[in-house]
C-alpha positions as CSV (number, residue, x, y, z in Angstrom):
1,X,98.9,86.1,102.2
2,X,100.6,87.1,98.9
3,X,102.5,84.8,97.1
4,X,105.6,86.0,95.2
5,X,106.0,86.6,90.9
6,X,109.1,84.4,91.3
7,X,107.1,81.4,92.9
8,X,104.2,82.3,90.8
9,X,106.3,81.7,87.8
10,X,108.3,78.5,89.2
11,X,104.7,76.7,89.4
12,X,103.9,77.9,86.0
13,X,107.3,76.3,84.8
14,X,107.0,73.6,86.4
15,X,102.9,73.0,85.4
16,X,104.9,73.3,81.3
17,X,107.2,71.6,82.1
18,X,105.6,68.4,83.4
19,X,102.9,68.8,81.6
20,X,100.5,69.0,84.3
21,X,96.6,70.2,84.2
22,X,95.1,73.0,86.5
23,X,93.5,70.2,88.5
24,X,97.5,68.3,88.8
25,X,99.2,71.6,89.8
26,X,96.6,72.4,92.5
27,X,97.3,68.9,94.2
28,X,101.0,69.5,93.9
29,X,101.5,72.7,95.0
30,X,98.7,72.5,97.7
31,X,97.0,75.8,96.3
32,X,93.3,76.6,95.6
33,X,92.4,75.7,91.5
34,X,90.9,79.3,91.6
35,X,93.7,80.8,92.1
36,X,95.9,79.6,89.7
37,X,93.0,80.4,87.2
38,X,93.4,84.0,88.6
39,X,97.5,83.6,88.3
40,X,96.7,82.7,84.4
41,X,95.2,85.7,83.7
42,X,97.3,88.1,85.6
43,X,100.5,86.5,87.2
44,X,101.8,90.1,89.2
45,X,100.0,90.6,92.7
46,X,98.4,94.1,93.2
47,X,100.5,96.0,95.2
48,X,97.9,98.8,96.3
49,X,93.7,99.0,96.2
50,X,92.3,101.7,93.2
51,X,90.0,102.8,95.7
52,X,88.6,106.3,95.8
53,X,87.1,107.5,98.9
54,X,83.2,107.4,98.3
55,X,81.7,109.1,101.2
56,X,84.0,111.8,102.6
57,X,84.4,114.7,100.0
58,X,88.6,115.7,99.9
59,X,88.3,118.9,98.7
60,X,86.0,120.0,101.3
61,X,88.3,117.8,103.7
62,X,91.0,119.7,102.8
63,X,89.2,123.1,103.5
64,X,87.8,122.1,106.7
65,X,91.7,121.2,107.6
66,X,92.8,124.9,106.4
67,X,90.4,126.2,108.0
68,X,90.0,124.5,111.8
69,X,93.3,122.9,112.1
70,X,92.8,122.2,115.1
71,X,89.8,120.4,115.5
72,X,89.8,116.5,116.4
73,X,89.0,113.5,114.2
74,X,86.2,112.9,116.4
75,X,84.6,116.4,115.5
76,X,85.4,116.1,112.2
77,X,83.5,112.8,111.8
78,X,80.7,114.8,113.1
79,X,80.7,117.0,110.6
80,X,81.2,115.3,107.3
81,X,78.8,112.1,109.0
82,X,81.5,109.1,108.9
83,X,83.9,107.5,111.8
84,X,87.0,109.1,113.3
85,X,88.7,106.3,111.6
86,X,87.3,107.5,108.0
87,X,88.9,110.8,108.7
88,X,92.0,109.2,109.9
89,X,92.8,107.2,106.8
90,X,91.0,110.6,104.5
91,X,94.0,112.8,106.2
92,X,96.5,110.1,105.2
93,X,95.5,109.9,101.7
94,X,95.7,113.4,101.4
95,X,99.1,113.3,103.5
96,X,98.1,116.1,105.9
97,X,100.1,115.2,109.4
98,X,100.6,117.3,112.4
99,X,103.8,116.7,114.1
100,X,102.9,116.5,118.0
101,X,105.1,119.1,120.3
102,X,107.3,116.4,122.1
103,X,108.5,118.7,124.3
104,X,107.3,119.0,127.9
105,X,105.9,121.9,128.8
């Protein structure tokens, strides 16, 4: 769970303004030492993960999908070596979505 800036920054006013210690504020507000440490040194939460995909190459990911656009995750995870979910969450970074026929045939 995330706590909000604006609760983030009422404990830090209220650590200056009763002078409390780390130690003091932790007690009070029920919350790990460690984290208010972490709050110190950067008080916004990270919205989103900086995290490049490692094992599944995108341009080649975005070829195969130009190429076979048809083909399931499950194949395509057989091809590039990773889980059907790995391709899943690949296609959505590159936002490549097939809109389903929702029409009876």
């Amino acid at each position: 769970m995330t706590y909000s800036l604006d609760f983030r920054q009422k404990v830090f006013a209220i650590k200056a303004k009763k002078n409390l210690t780390f130690a003091q504020t932790s007690e009070h507000f029920d919350i790990p030492i460690r984290t208010l440490f972490r709050w110190d040194q950067r008080i916004e939460p990270c919205a989103t993960r900086a995290k490049p995909a490692t094992k599944i190459d995108m341009d080649a990911l975005a070829k195969d999908v130009k190429t076979h656009p048809d083909l399931y995750h499950w194949e395509r995870a057989k091809q590039f070596g990773v889980t059907p979910a790995a391709i899943c969450m690949a296609l959505k970074r590159l936002k490549i979505s097939y809109k389903k026929n929702t029409t009876a045939s």
